[in-house]
C-alpha positions as YAML, in Angstrom:
chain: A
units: angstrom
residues:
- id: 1
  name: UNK
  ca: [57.09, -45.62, 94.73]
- id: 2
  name: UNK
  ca: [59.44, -44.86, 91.88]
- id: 3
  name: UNK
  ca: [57.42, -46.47, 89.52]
- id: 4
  name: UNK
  ca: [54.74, -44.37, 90.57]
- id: 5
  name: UNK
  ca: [56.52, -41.26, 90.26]
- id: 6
  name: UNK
  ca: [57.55, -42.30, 86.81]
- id: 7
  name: UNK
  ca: [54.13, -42.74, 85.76]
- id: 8
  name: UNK
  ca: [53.21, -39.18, 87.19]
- id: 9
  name: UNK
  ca: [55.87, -37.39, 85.20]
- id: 10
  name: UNK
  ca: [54.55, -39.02, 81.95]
- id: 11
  name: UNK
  ca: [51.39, -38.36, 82.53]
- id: 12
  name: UNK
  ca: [52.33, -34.42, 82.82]
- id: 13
  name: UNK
  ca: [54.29, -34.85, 80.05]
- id: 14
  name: UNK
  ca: [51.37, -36.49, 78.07]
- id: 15
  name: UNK
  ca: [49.56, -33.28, 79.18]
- id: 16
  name: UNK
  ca: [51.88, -30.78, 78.20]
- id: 17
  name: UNK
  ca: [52.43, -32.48, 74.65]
- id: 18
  name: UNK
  ca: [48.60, -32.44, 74.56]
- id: 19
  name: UNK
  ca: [48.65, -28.68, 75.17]
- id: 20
  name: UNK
  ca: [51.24, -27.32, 72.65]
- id: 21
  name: UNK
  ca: [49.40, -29.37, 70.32]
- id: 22
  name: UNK
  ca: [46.73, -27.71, 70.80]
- id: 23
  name: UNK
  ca: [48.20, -24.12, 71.23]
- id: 24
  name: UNK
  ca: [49.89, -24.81, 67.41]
- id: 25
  name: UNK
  ca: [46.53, -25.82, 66.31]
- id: 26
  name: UNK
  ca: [44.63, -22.91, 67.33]
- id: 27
  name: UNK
  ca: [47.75, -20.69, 66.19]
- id: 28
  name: UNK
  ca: [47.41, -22.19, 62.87]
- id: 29
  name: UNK
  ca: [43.42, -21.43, 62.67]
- id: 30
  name: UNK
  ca: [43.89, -17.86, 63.35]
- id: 31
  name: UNK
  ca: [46.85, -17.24, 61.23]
- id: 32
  name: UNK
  ca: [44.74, -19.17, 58.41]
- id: 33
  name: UNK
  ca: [41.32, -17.15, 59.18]
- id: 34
  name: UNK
  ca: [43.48, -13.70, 59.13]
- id: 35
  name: UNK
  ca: [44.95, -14.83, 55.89]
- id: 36
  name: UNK
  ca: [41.42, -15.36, 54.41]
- id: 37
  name: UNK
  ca: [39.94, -12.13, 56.02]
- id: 38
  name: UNK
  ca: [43.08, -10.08, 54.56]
- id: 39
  name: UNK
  ca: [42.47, -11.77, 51.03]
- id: 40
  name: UNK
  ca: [38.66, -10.84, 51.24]
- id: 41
  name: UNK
  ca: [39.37, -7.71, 52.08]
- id: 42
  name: UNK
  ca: [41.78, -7.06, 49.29]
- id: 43
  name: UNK
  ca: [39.31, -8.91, 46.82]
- id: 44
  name: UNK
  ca: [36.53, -6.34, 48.24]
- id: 45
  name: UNK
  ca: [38.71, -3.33, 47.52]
- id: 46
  name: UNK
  ca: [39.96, -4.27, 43.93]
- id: 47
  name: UNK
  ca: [35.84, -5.00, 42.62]
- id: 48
  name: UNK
  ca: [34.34, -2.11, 41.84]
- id: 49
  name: UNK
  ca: [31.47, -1.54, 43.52]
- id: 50
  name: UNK
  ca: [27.83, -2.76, 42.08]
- id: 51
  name: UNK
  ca: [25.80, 0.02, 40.88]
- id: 52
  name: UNK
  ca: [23.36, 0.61, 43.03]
- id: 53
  name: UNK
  ca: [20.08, 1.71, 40.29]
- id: 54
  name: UNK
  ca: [17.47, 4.48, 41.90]
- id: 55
  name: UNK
  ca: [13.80, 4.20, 40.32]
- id: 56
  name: UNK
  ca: [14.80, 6.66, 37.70]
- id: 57
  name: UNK
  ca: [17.86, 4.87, 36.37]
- id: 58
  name: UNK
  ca: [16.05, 1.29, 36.13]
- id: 59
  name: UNK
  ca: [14.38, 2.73, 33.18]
- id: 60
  name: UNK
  ca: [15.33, 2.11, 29.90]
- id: 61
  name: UNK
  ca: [14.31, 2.67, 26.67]
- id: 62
  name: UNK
  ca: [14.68, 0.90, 23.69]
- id: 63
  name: UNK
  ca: [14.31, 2.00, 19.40]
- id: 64
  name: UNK
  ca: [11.79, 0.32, 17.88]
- id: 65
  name: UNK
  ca: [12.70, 1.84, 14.36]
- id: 66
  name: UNK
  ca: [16.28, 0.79, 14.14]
- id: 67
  name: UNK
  ca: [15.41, -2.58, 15.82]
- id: 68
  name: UNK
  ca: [13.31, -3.28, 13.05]
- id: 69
  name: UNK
  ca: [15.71, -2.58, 10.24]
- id: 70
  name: UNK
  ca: [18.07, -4.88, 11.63]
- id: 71
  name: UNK
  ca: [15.93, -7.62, 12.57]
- id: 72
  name: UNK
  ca: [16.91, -10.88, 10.36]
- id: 73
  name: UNK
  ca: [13.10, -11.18, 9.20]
- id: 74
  name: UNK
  ca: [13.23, -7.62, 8.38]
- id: 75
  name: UNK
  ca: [14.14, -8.06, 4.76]
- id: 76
  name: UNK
  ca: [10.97, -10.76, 4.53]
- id: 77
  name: UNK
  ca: [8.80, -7.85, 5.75]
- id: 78
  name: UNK
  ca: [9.54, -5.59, 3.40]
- id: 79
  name: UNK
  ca: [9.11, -7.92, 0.37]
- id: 80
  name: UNK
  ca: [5.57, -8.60, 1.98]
- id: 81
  name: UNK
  ca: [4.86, -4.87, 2.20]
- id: 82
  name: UNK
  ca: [6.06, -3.89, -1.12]
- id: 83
  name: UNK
  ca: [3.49, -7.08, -2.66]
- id: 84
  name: UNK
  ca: [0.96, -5.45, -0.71]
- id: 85
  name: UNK
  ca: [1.34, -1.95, -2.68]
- id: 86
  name: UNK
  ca: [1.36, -3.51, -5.65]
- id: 87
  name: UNK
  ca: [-1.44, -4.96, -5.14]
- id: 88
  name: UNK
  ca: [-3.00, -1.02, -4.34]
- id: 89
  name: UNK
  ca: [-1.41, 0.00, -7.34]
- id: 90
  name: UNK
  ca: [-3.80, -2.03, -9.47]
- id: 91
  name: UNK
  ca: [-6.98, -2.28, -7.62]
- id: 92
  name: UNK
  ca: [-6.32, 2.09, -7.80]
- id: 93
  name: UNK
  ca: [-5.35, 1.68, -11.79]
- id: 94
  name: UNK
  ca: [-8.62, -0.35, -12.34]
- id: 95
  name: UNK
  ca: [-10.63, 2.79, -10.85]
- id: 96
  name: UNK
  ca: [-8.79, 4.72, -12.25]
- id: 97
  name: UNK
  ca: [-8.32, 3.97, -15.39]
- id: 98
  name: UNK
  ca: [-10.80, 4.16, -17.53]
- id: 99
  name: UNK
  ca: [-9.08, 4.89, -21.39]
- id: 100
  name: UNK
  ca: [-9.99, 1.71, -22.29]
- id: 101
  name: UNK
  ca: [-13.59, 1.41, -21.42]
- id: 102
  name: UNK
  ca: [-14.34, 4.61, -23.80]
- id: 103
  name: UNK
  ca: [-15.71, 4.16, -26.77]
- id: 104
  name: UNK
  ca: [-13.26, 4.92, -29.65]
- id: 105
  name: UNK
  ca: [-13.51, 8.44, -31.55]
- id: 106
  name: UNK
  ca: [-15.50, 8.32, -34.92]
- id: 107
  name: UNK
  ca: [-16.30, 10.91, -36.98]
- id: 108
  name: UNK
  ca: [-19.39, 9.22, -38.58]
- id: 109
  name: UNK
  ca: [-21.07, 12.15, -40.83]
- id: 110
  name: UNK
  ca: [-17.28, 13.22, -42.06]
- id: 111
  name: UNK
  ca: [-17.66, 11.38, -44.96]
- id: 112
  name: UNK
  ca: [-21.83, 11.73, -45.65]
- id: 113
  name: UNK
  ca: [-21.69, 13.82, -48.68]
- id: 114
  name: UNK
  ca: [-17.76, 13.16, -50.16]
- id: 115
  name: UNK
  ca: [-19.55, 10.78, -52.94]
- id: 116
  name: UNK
  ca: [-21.83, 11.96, -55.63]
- id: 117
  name: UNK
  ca: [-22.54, 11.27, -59.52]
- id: 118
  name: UNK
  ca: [-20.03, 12.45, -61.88]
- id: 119
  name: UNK
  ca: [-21.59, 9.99, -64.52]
- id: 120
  name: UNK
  ca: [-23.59, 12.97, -66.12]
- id: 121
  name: UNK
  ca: [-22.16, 14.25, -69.64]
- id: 122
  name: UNK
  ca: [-23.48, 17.45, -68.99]
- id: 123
  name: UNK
  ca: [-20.06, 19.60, -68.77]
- id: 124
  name: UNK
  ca: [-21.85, 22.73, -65.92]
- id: 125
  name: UNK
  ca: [-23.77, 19.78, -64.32]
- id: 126
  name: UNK
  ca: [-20.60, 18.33, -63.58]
- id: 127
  name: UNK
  ca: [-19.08, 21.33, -62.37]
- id: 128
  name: UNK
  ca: [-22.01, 22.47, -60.22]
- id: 129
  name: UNK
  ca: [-21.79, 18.38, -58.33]
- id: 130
  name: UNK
  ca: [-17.75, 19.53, -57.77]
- id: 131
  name: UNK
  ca: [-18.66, 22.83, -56.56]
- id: 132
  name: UNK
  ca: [-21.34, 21.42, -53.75]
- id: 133
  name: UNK
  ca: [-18.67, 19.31, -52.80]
- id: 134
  name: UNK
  ca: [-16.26, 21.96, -51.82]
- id: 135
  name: UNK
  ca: [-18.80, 23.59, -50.22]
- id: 136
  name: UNK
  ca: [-20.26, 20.55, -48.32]
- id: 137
  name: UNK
  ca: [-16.82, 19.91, -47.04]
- id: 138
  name: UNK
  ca: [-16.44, 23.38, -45.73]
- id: 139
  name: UNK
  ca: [-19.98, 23.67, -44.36]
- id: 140
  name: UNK
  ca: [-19.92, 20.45, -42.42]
- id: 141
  name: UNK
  ca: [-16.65, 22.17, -40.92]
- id: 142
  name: UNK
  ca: [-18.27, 24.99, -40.00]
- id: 143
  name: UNK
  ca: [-21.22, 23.24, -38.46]
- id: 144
  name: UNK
  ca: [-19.18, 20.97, -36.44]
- id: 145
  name: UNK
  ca: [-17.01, 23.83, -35.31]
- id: 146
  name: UNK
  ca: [-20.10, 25.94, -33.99]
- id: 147
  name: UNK
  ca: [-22.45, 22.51, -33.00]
- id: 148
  name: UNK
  ca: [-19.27, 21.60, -31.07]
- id: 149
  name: UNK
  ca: [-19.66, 23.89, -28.15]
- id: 150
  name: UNK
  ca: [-22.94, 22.69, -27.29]
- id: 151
  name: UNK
  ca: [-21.30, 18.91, -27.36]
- id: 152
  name: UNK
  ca: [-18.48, 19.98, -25.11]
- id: 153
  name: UNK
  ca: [-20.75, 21.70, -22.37]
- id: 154
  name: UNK
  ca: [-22.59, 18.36, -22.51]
- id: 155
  name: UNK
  ca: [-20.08, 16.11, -22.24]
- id: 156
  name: UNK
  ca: [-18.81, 18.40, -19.44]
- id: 157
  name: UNK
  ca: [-21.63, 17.95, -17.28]
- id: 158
  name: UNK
  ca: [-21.71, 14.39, -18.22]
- id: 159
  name: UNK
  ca: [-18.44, 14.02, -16.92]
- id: 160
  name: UNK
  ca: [-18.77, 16.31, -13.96]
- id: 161
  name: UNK
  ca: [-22.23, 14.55, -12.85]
- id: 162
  name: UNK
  ca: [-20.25, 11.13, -12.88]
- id: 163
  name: UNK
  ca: [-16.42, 12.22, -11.77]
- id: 164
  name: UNK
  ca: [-17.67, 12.63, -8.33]
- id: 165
  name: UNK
  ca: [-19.95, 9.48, -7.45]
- id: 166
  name: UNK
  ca: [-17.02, 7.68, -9.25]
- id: 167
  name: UNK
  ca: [-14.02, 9.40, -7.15]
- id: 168
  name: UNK
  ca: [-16.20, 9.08, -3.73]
- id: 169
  name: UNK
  ca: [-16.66, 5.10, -4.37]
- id: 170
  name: UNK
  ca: [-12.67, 4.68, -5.09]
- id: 171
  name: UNK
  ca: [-11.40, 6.62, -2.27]
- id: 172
  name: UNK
  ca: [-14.26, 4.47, 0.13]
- id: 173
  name: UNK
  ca: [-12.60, 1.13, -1.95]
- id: 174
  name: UNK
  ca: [-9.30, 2.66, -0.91]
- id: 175
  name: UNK
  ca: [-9.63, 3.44, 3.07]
- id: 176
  name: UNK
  ca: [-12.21, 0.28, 3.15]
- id: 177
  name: UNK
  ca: [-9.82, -1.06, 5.98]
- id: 178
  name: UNK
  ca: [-10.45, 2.02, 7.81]
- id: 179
  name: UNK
  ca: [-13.87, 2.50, 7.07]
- id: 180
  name: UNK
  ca: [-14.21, -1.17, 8.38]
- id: 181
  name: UNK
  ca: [-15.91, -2.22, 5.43]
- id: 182
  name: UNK
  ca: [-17.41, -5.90, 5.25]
- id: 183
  name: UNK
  ca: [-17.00, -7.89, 2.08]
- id: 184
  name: UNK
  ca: [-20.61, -7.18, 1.01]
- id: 185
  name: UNK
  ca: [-20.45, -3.35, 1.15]
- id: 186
  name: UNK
  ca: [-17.04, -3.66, -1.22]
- id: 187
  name: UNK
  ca: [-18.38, -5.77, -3.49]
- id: 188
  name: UNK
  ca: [-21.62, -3.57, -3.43]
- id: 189
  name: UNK
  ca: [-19.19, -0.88, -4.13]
- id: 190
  name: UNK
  ca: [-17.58, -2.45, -7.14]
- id: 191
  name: UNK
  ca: [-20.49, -2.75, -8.50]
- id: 192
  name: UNK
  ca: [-21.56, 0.82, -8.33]
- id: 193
  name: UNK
  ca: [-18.23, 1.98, -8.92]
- id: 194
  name: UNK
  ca: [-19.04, -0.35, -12.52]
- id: 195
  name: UNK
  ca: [-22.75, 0.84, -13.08]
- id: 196
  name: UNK
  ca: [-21.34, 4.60, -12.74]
- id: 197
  name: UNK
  ca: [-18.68, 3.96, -15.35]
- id: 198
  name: UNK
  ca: [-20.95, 2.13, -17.99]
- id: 199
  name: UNK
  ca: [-23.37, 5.41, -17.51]
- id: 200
  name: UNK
  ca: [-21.32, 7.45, -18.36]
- id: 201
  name: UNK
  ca: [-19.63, 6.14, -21.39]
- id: 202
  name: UNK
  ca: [-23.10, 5.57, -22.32]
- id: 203
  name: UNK
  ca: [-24.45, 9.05, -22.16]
- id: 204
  name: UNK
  ca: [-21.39, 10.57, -23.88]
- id: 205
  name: UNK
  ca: [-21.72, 8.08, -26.66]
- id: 206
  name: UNK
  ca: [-25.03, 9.08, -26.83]
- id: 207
  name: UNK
  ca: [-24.32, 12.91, -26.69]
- id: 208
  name: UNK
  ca: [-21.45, 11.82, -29.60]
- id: 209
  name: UNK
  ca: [-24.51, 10.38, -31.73]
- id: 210
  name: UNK
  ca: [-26.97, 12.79, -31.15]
- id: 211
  name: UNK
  ca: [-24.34, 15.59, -32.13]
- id: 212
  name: UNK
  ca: [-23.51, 13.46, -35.73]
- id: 213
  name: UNK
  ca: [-26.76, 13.80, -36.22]
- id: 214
  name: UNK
  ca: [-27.47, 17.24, -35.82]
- id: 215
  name: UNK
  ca: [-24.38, 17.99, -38.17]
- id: 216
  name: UNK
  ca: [-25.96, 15.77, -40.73]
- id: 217
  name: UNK
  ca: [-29.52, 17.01, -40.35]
- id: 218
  name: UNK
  ca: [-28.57, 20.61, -40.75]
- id: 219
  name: UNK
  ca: [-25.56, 19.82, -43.41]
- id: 220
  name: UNK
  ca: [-28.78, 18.11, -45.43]
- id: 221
  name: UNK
  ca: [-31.02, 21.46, -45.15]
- id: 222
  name: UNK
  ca: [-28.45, 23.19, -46.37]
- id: 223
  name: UNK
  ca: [-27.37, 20.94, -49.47]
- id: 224
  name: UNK
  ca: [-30.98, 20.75, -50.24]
- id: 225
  name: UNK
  ca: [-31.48, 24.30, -50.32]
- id: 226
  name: UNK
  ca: [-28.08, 24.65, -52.26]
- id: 227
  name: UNK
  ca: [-28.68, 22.31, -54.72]
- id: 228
  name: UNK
  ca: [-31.98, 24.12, -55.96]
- id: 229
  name: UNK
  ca: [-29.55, 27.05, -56.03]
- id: 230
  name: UNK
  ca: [-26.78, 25.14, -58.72]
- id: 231
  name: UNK
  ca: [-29.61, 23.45, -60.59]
- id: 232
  name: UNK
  ca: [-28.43, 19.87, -59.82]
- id: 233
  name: UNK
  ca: [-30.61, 16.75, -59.45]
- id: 234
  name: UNK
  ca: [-31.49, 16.52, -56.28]
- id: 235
  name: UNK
  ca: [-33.78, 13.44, -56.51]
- id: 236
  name: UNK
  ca: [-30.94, 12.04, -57.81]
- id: 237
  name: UNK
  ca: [-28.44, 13.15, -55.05]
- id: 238
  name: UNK
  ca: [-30.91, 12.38, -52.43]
- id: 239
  name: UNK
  ca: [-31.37, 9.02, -52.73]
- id: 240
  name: UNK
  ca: [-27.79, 8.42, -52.80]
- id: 241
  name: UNK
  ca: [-27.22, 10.46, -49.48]
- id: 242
  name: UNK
  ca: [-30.19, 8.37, -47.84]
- id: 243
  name: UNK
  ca: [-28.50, 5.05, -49.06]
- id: 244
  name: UNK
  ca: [-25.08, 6.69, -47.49]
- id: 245
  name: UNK
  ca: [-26.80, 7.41, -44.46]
- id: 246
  name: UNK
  ca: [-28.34, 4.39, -44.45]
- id: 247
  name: UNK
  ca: [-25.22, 2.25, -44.60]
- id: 248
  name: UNK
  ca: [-23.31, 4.55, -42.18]
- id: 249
  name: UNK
  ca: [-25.89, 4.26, -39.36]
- id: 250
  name: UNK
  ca: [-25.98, 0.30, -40.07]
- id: 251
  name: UNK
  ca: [-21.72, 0.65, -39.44]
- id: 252
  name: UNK
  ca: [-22.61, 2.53, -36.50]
- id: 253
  name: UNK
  ca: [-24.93, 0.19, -35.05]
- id: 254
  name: UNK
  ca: [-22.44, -2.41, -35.94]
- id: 255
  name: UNK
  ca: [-19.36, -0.73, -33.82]
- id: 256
  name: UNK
  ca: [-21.56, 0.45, -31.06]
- id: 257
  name: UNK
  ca: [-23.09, -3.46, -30.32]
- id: 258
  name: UNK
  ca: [-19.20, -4.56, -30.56]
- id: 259
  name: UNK
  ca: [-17.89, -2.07, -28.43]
- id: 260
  name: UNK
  ca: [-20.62, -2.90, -25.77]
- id: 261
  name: UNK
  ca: [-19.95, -6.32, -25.70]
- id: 262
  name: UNK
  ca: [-16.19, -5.62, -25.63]
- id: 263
  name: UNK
  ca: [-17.14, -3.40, -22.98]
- id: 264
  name: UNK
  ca: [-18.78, -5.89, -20.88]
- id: 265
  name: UNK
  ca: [-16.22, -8.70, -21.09]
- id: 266
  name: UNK
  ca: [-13.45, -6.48, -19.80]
- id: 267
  name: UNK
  ca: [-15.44, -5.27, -17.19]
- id: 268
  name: UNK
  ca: [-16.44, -8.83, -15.79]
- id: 269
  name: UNK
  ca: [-12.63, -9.46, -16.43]
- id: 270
  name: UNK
  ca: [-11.68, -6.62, -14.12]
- id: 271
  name: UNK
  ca: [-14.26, -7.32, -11.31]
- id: 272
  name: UNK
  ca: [-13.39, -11.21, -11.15]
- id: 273
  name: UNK
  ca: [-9.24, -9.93, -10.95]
- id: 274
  name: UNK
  ca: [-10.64, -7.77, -8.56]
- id: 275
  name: UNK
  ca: [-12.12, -9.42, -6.03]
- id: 276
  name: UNK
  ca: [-8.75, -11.92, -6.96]
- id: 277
  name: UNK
  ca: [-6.19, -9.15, -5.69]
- id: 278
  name: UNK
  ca: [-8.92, -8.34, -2.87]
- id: 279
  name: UNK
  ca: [-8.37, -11.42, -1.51]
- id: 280
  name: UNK
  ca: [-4.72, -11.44, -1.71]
- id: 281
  name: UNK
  ca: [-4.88, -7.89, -0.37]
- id: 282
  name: UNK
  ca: [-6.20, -9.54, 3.16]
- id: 283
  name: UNK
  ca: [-4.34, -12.40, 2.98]
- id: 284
  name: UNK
  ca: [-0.72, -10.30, 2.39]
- id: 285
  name: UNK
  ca: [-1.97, -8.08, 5.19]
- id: 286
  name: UNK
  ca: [-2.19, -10.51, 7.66]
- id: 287
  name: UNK
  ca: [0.85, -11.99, 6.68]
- id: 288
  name: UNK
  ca: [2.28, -8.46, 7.43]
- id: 289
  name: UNK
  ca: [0.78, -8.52, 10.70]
- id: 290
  name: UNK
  ca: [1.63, -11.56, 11.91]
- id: 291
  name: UNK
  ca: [5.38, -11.21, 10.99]
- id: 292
  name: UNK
  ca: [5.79, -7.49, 12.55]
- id: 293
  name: UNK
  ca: [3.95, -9.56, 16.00]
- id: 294
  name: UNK
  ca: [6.86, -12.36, 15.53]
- id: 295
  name: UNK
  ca: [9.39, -9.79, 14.77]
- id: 296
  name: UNK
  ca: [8.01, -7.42, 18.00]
- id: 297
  name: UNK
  ca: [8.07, -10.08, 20.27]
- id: 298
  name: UNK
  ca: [11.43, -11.14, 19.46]
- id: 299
  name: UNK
  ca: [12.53, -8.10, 20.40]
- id: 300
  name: UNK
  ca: [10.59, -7.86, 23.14]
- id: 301
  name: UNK
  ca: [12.45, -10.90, 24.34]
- id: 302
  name: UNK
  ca: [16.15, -9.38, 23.76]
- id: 303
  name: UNK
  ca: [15.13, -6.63, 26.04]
- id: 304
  name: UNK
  ca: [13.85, -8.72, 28.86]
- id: 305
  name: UNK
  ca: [16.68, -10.60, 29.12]
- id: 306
  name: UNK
  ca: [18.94, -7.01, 28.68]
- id: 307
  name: UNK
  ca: [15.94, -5.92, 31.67]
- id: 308
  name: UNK
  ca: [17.33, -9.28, 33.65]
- id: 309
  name: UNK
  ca: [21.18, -8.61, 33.15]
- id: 310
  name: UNK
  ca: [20.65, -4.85, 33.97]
- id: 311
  name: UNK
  ca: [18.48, -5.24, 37.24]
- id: 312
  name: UNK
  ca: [16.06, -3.02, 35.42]
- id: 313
  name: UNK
  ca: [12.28, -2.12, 36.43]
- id: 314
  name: UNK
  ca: [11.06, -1.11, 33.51]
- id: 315
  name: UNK
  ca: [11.58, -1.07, 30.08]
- id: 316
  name: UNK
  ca: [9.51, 1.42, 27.15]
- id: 317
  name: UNK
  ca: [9.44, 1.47, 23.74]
- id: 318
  name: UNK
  ca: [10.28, 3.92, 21.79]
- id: 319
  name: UNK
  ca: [7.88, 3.81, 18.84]
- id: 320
  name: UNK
  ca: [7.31, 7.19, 16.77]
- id: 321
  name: UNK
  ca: [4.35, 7.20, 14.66]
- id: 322
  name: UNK
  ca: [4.35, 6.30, 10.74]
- id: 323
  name: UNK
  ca: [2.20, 6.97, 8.11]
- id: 324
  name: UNK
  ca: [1.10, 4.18, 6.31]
- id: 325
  name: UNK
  ca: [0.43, 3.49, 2.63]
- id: 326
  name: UNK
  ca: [-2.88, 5.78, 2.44]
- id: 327
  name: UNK
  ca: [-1.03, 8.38, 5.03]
- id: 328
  name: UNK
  ca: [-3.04, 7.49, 8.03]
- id: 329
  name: UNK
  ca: [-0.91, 7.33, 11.70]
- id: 330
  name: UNK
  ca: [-0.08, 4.14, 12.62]
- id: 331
  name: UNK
  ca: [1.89, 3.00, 16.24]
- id: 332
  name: UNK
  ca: [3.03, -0.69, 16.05]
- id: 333
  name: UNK
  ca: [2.73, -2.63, 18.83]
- id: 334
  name: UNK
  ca: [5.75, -3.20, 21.14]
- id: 335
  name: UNK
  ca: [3.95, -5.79, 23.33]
- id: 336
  name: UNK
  ca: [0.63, -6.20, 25.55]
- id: 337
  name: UNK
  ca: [3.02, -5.69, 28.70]
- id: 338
  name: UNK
  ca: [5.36, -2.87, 27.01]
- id: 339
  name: UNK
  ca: [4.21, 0.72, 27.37]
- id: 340
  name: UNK
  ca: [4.33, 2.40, 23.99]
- id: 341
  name: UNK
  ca: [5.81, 6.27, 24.03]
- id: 342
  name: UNK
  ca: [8.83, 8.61, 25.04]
- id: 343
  name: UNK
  ca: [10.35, 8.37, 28.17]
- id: 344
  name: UNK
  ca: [10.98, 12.03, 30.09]
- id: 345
  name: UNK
  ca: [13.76, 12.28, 32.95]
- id: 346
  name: UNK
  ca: [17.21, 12.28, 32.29]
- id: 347
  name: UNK
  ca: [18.04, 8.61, 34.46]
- id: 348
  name: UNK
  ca: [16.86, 6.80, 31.77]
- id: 349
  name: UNK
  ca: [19.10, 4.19, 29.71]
- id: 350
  name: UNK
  ca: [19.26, 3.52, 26.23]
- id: 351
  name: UNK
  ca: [19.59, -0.37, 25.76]
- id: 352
  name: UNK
  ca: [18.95, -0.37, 21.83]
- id: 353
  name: UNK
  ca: [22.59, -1.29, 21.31]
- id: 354
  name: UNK
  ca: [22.19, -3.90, 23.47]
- id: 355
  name: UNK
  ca: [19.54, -5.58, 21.98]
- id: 356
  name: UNK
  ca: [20.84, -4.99, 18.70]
- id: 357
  name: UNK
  ca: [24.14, -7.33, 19.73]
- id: 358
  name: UNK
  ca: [21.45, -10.03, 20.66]
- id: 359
  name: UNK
  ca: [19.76, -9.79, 17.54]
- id: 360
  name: UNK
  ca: [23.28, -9.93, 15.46]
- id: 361
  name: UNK
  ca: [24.44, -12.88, 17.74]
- id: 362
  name: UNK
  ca: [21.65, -14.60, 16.95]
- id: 363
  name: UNK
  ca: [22.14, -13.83, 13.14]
- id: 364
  name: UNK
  ca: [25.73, -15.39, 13.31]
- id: 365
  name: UNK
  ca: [24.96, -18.38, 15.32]
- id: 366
  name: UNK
  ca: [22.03, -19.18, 12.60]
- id: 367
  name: UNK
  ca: [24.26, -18.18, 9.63]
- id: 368
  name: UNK
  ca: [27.14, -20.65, 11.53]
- id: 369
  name: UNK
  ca: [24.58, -23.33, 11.75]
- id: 370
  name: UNK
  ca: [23.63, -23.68, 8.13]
...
C-alpha cells in the first residue's frame, strides 16, 4: 500500500512539474510576442508614412531640351548636324553663286581706231590723222555713254527674265525634303537650274556683242564722214580699220569659244560635286536621325525606370517646337508610347533631374570603365 501511495504522489508531482513547465512556456511566448508587437509598433511610428499618389500627382513630366544637351552622345550629334549645314552651305553657294560662270568684261571696240598711219611726210596730213584720233577717242566715249542705256535696260530684263526661274528652282532644291522630292525631280532640277544659268550668260554676252558693235558701226559713220571733212586718206585708213576689225572679232571669237568650254567643264564639275554632297546630304541626315532615336530612347528608358521607382502612371514629354535649318517647325520624337506636349494641372512632377542623375551615372561608370 505504501508503495502505492508513493507512486501516486510522484505521479502528481510529475503532473505539477509538467504544468509549470508549461505555464513558463506560454509566459515566455506572450512576453516574446508583446516584445515583437511593441517593436513593430515603434518601427511603424518612426517610418514615415508612404505617399500615397492621387491620379494627378502620378504624372510627371520630363525636359526633352536639357536632356538632350546633356546626353553623352550629344556632342556626336552636334558634329553630325553642323556637317550637315555645311553641306547646305555649298549646295546654296553653287546656286548661288554664279561670278564665276560670267563671262569676263571686255571692252572690244576700245581700241578700234587708236592705230593709224603716221608714215606720211606730209606735215597737215599728219596733223589732221592726230586730230581724228582725239576725236575718235572722245566720240567712241560719247557713243558708249549714250548706247549704254539701251545695254543696261537689256541686260536688266535679261537678268530679271532669268533671276526668278533661277531663285524658284534653288529654293525647290532647298525645301526638296519637304517638298518630298524624288531623286529624279532634283536631278531634273539641277539641270534646269544649269540650262537657266548658261541662258542667261549667253544672252548678255550676246547683248555685250551686239552693243560693241553698234559703237563700232556708228563710231565708223562718223570717222568716215570726218575724214572727208580733214582731207585724209580714207582708202587708206579704211583698210587698216577693216584689218583691225578683222583681227579683233577673230580675238573675240577666240575668248568667247574658250570661255564656253571653260564654262562647260566647271559646270559638269559642279553638277557631279553636286549630286556628291547630295548624297552625303541623305546619308548625314539619317545618321542624324538615327542617333536623336538612340539618344530619345535612352532617355526614354531613364524615365521608365524613374516611372518604376516613383509608382508613377504616366509620364509626358516636354518637347517645345524648333525650327530647323530652313526655319520650318519641327517636334522630335519622345517615343511611340510617350505623349508629346505640356502637361496642365498643378499635381504634376518634374523628374528631369532625375533622369539627368541617370544619364551622369551612366557617364561616370563608362568614363570609370575605360
Amino acid at each position: 500500500m505504501a508503495n502505492e501511495q508513493d507512486k501516486d504522489d510522484d505521479m502528481q508531482e510529475n503532473k505539477k512539474d509538467k504544468s509549470r513547465k508549461s505555464a513558463i512556456i506560454t509566459g515566455g511566448i506572450c512576453v516574446l510576442l508583446c516584445i515583437i508587437g511593441a517593436l513593430y509598433i515603434w518601427h511603424k511610428q518612426t517610418q514615415k508614412p508612404p505617399v500615397q499618389l492621387d491620379v494627378n500627382s502620378a504624372i510627371a513630366t520630363v525636359d526633352i531640351d536639357k536632356l538632350m544637351s546633356k546626353h553623352s552622345d550629344y556632342a556626336k550629334l552636334e558634329k553630325l548636324q553642323a556637317e550637315k549645314i555645311l553641306i547646305l552651305i555649298k549646295l546654296k553657294s553653287y546656286a548661288l553663286n554664279t561670278e564665276q560662270l560670267q563671262p569676263p568684261q571686255v571692252n572690244p571696240a576700245s581700241q578700234v581706231f587708236e592705230q593709224v598711219v603716221d608714215e606720211q611726210n606730209n606735215l597737215q596730213e599728219i596733223k589732221a590723222k592726230q586730230q581724228l584720233k582725239e576725236e575718235t577717242i572722245t566720240k567712241e566715249h560719247e557713243i558708249r555713254q549714250r548706247l549704254s542705256i539701251e545695254k543696261n535696260k537689256a541686260e536688266t530684263l535679261i537678268t530679271d527674265k532669268y533671276t526668278n526661274a533661277i531663285f524658284n528652282c534653288t529654293m525647290k532644291l532647298d525645301n526638296a525634303e519637304n517638298l518630298r522630292l524624288t531623286q529624279e525631280e532634283k536631278d531634273n532640277l539641277l539641270t534646269l537650274l544649269e540650262q537657266l544659268k548658261k541662258e542667261r550668260g549667253e544672252n548678255v554676252a550676246l547683248i555685250e556683242q551686239q552693243y560693241n558693235l553698234k559703237v563700232a558701226d556708228e563710231l565708223m559713220k562718223w570717222r568716215a564722214q570726218r575724214e572727208q571733212e580733214l582731207g585724209i586718206n580714207v582708202q587708206k585708213i579704211h583698210q587698216i580699220d577693216v584689218q583691225n576689225s578683222l583681227e579683233r572679232q577673230q580675238a573675240e571669237q577666240k575668248r568667247e569659244a574658250q570661255y564656253l568650254q571653260d564654262r562647260l567643264q566647271m559646270l559638269q564639275a559642279r553638277k557631279k560635286d553636286s549630286e556628291r554632297l547630295i548624297i552625303l546630304l541623305h546619308t548625314k541626315e539619317n545618321e542624324i536621325n538615327l542617333l536623336k532615336r538612340s539618344i530619345l530612347k535612352d532617355i526614354a528608358s531613364k524615365a521608365m525606370k524613374i516611372a518604376i521607382q516613383k509608382h508613377l502612371k504616366l509620364v509626358i514629354a516636354d518637347v517645345p517646337a524648333t525650327l530647323d535649318f530652313f526655319g520650318n517647325i519641327k517636334i522630335d520624337n519622345f517615343d511611340d508610347t510617350v505623349l508629346n506636349g505640356m502637361v496642365v494641372g498643378a499635381d504634376a512632377i518634374d523628374i528631369t533631374d532625375d533622369v539627368m542623375a541617370e544619364l551622369t551615372n551612366e557617364q561616370m561608370q563608362n568614363n570609370n570603365g575605360k
